[in-house]
C-alpha positions as CSV (number, residue, x, y, z in Angstrom):
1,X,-2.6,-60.5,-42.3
2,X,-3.2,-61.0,-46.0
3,X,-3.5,-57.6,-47.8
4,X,-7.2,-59.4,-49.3
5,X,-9.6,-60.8,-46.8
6,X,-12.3,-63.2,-48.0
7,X,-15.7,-63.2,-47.1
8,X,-17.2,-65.3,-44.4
9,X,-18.7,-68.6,-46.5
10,X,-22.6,-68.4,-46.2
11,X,-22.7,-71.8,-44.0
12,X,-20.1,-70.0,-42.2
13,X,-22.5,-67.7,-42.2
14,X,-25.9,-69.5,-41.3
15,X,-23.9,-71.2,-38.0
16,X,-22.9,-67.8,-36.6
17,X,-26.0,-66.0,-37.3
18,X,-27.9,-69.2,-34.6
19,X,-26.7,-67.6,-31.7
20,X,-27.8,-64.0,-33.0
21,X,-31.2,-62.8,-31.4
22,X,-34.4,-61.5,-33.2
23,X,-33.5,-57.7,-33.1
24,X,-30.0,-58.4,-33.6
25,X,-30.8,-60.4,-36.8
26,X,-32.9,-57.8,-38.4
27,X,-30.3,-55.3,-37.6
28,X,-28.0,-57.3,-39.8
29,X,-30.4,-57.6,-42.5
30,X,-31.0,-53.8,-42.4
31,X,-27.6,-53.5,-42.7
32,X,-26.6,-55.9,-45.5
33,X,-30.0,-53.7,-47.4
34,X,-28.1,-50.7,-46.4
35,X,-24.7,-51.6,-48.0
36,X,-27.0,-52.9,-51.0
37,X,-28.1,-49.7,-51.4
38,X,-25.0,-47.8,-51.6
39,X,-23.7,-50.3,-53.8
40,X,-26.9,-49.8,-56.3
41,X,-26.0,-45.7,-56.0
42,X,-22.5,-46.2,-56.6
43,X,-23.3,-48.3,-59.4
44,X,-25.7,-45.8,-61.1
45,X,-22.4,-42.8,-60.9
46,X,-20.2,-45.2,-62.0
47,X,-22.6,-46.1,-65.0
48,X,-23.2,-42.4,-65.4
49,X,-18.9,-41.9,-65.3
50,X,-18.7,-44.2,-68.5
51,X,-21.1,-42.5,-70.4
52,X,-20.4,-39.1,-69.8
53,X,-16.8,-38.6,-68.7
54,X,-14.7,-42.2,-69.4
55,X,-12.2,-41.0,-72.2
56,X,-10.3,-44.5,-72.8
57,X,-11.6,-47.9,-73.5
58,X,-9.5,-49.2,-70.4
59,X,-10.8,-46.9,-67.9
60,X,-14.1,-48.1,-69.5
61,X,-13.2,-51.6,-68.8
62,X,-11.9,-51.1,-65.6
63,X,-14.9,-49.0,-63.9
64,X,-17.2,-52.4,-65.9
65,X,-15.2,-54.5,-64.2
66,X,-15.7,-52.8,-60.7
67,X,-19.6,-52.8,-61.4
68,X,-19.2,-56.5,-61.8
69,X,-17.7,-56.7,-59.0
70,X,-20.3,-54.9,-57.2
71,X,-23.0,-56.9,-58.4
72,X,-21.4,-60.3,-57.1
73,X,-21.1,-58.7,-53.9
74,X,-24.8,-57.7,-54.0
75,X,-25.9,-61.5,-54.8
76,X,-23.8,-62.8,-51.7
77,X,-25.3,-59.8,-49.9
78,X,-29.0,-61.2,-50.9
79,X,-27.8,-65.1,-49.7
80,X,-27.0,-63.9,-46.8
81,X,-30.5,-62.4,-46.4
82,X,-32.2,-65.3,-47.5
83,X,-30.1,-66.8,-44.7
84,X,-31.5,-64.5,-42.2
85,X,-35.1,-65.1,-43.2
86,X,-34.4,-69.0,-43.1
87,X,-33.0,-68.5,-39.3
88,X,-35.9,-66.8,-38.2
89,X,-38.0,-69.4,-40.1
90,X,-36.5,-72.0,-38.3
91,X,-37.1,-70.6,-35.2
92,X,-41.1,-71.1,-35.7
93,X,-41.1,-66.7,-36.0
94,X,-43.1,-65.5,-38.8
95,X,-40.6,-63.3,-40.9
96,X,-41.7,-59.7,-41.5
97,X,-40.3,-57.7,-44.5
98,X,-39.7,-54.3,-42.8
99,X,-39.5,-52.4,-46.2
100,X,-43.0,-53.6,-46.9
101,X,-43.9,-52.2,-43.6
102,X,-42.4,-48.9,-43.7
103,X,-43.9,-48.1,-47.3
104,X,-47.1,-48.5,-45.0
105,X,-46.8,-45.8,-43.3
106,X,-49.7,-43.3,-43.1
107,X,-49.8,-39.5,-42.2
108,X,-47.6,-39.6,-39.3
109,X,-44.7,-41.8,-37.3
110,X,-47.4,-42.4,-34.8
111,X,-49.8,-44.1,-37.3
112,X,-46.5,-45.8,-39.0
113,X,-46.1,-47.4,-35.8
114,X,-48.7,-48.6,-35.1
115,X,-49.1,-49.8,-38.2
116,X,-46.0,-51.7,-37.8
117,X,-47.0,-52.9,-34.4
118,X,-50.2,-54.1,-35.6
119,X,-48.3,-56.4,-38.6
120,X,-45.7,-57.7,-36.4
121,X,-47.7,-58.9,-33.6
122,X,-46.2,-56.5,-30.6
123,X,-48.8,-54.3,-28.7
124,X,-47.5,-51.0,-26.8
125,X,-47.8,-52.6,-23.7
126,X,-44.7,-55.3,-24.4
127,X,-43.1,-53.3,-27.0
128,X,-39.3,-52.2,-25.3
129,X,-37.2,-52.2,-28.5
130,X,-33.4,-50.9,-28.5
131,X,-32.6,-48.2,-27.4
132,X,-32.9,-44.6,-30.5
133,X,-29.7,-43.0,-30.3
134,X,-29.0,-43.8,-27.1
135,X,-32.4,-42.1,-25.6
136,X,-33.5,-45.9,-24.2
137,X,-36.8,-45.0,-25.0
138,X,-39.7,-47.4,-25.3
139,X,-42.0,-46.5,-27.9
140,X,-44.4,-45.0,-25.3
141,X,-43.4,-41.3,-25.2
142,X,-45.3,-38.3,-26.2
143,X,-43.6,-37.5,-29.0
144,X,-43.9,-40.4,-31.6
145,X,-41.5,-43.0,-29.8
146,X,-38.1,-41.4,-30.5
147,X,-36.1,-38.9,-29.0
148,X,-36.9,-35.0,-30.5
149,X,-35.3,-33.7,-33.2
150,X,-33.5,-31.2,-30.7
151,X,-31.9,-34.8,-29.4
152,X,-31.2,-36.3,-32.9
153,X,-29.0,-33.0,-34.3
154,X,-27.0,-33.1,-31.1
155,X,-24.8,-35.9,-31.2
156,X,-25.3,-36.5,-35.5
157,X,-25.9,-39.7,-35.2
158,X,-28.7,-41.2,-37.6
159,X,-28.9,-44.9,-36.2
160,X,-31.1,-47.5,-37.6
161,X,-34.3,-47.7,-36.2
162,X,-36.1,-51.2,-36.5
C-alpha cells in the first residue's frame, strides 16, 4: 500500500454514488458538510496560530501551506456535493437543502419536524426513516421522534439525524 492514497476521481465518484439510495445519499452529503466544517474550524486555529503564536517565517509558511491544502480539499468536498444533488436530480427527486430546513425550525423538535415533513413531501403516516441511535424509532413517538435524552447519554453516541 502506498504510504499517500489519492482521492476517489469525482466520475469515479458520480458512478458509485448510482447505486447509493436516497437516505444513503444525503447521509453522504451530511457527511462531506460535516468534514467541511471541521475543516473551516481548523482553518480559523490555524489562522489564529500564525497570528498570535507562529515565531518563524517557515512555520508560517508551512501552517499557509496546510490551509491551502485544506481549502482544495473543501472545493473537491463541494464537487462532490454538487454530484450528489445532480444524482438525485437525475432521478426525477426534487433536491432539498437540509441546512435550509433545519434553520427553520420553530419553538420545538416537534414543530421542526414537521416543518421538515411538510417541505420534503413525507407525511407521518409513511415517514419510517433510519433508525436514531439505534432506538429504530419512527418519528411517531411521544417524545419528539427520537429516543430520550436518558437513551442518547448512555451509549455517547451523537449520530446524524437526517
Amino acid at each position: 500500500m502506498s504510504s499517500e492514497s489519492l482521492p476517489i476521481t469525482p466520475a469515479a465518484f458520480a458512478e458509485a454514488i448510482k447505486e447509493l439510495t436516497l437516505p444513503v445519499l444525503y447521509a453522504k452529503v451530511a457527511e462531506l458538510r460535516n468534514s467541511i466544517a471541521h475543516l473551516q474550524r481548523s482553518d480559523a486555529e490555524l489562522r489564529t496560530f500564525i497570528a498570535e503564536s507562529c515565531e518563524t517565517e517557515a512555520d508560517k509558511r508551512e501552517l499557509e501551506g496546510y490551509i491551502a491544502e485544506n481549502e482544495g480539499v473543501k472545493e473537491s468536498m463541494d464537487v462532490r456535493i454538487a454530484l450528489c444533488k445532480a444524482e438525485v436530480e437525475q432521478r426525477g427527486q426534487i433536491w432539498i437543502e437540509l441546512d435550509e430546513i433545519i434553520g427553520n425550525e420553530t419553538k420545538s423538535e416537534e414543530e421542526g419536524r414537521q416543518v421538515r415533513s411538510a417541505e420534503s413531501g413525507f407525511t407521518s403516516a409513511n415517514q419510517t426513516g433510519p433508525a436514531v441511535n439505534g432506538t429504530g424509532n419512527t418519528g411517531a413517538s411521544s417524545e419528539g421522534g427520537r429516543s430520550t435524552a436518558e437513551d442518547d447519554d448512555d451509549d455517547g453516541n451523537d449520530g446524524v439525524y437526517l
